[in-house]
Phi, psi and omega in degrees: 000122178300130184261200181288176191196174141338296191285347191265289176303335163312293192330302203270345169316289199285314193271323199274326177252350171082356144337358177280348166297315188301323193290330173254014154203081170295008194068017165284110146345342163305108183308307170236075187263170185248004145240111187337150197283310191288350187236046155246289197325291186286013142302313163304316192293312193311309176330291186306334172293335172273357216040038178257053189305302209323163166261352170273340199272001170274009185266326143339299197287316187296308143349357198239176174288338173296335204311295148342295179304292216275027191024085153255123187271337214209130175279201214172166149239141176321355158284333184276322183281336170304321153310292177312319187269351175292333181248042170250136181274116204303337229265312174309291176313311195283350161297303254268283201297330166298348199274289192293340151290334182294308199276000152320298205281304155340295141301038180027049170266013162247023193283342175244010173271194168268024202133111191280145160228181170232136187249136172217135185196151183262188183188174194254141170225170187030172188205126174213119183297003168244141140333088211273319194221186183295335177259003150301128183252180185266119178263108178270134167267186201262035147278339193066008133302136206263120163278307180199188188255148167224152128300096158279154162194166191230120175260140172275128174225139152267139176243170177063014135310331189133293199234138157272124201266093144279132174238020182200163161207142177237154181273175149219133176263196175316166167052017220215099177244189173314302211271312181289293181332288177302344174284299170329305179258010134243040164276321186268004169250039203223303173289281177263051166252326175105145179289348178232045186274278191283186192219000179174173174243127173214130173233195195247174208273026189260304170301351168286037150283143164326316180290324209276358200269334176268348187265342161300294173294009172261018195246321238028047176241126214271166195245117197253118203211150159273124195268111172257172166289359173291356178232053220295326179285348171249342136316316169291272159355295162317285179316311174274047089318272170335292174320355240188344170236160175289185188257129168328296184213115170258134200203156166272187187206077183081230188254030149255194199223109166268093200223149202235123201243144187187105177249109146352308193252051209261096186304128176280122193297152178001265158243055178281121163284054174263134184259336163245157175236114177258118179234156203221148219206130176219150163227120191262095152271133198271172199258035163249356169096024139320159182220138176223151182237189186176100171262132187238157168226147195221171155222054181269105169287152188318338177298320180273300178241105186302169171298000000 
């Protein structure tokens, strides 16, 4: 049996996944360059395949006697790829990953799942002690003092598939927030995923604003989001219900204990355009006796999406 090689995965990149346009116009951005566009990018992906992500340690590898093996046409230095991705235009890539997604679903390979969704939820990258560009934000300690700089951005994944897919990220700077980031970037996967890829959204309780929760629905996509303290009167509400009744539905999970609470008719908080809230309530005891809880609110009806 032939094993895996450098040269196998180009084939299935550019032929089997239909990538070879990306490789030869990534959106680069170099007025002039003196190394190909195509042997830095797939200098990178193979890094990562390799786990060597760094650019010194991918400047080793182009640098090596592997060079070849690994279809590189030409070596570099970790100064050329910092250049080169500092001028790459994000817009290629994120065509590049719709693609390969598109043509994923199209070839039923999500063909066993229950249902593609998009998970959207943010997160932090980096750390520098100065203020390098416009989108570094301050990070305060608990003096409130700006300790350092951070990146936020809110990442797109497809979930319920088998496997979580991120294929987007939008930054956000000062003056700038999660919930407008996030309203953005699920507008622009909505748009090049196509209105009928997915099938809901589920996010964290942090995204269970009104705006962004009416910008799902006008996506037409129903919404799965974790009811925090951050909506505390329909938390409250939820809890003392619930709390107070038997589980709708109880089950196992492997070797856990599942039991499960789930209502409709839940009043929609201030200037929600809902007419109803349905929130679902679970509870997992593991057999060392953890208990993890958990409350979601949707607006899928029970008529539609079971418990």
């Amino acid at each position: 049996m032939k094993g895996p090689t450098p040269r196998r995965l180009w084939n299935y990149v550019t032929r089997c996944l239909g990538l070879r346009w990306y490789f030869r116009s990534p959106g680069d951005g170099r007025p002039q360059p003196q190394i190909p566009a195509k042997a830095l990018l797939w200098s990178l992906l193979i890094g990562q395949v390799l786990r060597t992500s760094a650019f010194l340690a991918v400047e080793r590898l182009v640098r090596s006697s592997a060079r070849r093996a690994l279809v590189v046409s030409k070596s570099f230095g970790d100064d050329t790829l910092g250049y080169f991705t500092e001028r790459l235009d994000p817009r290629f890539t994120r065509t590049a990953l719709a693609q390969v997604l598109r043509r994923a679903k199209r070839n039923k390979a999500f063909e066993t799942s229950g249902g593609i969704g998009l998970a959207v939820d943010g997160t932090t990258v980096g750390w520098c002690a100065n203020s390098g560009c416009s989108l570094c934000r301050p990070h305060r300690n608990a003096g409130d003092e700006i300790a350092g700089y951070q990146h936020q951005v809110v990442l797109a994944s497809v979930v319920g598939t088998g496997l979580s897919l991120p294929f987007d990220v939008e930054p956000y700077g000062p003056g700038d927030s999660e919930y407008a980031a996030g309203q953005r970037l699920l507008r622009r996967a909505v748009e090049l995923l196509g209105p009928r890829f997915a099938a809901y959204v589920v996010v964290d309780g942090e995204f269970a604003t009104a705006p962004f929760l009416h910008t799902a629905g006008g996506l037409g996509l129903p919404i799965v989001a974790r009811l925090k303290a951050n909506l505390p009167e329909l938390l409250t509400a939820a809890q003392k219900r619930f709390r107070s009744q038997a589980p709708k539905l109880t089950f196992p999970h492997g070797s856990d204990r599942i039991e499960l609470w789930d209502a409709e008719d839940f009043d929609p908080w201030g200037n929600l355009r809902w007419e109803t809230v349905r929130v679902l309530f679970y509870r997992q005891q593991k057999p060392d006796g953890e208990v993890i809880e958990a409350f979601r609110l949707t607006d899928s009806p029970s008529a539609e999406v079971s418990s």
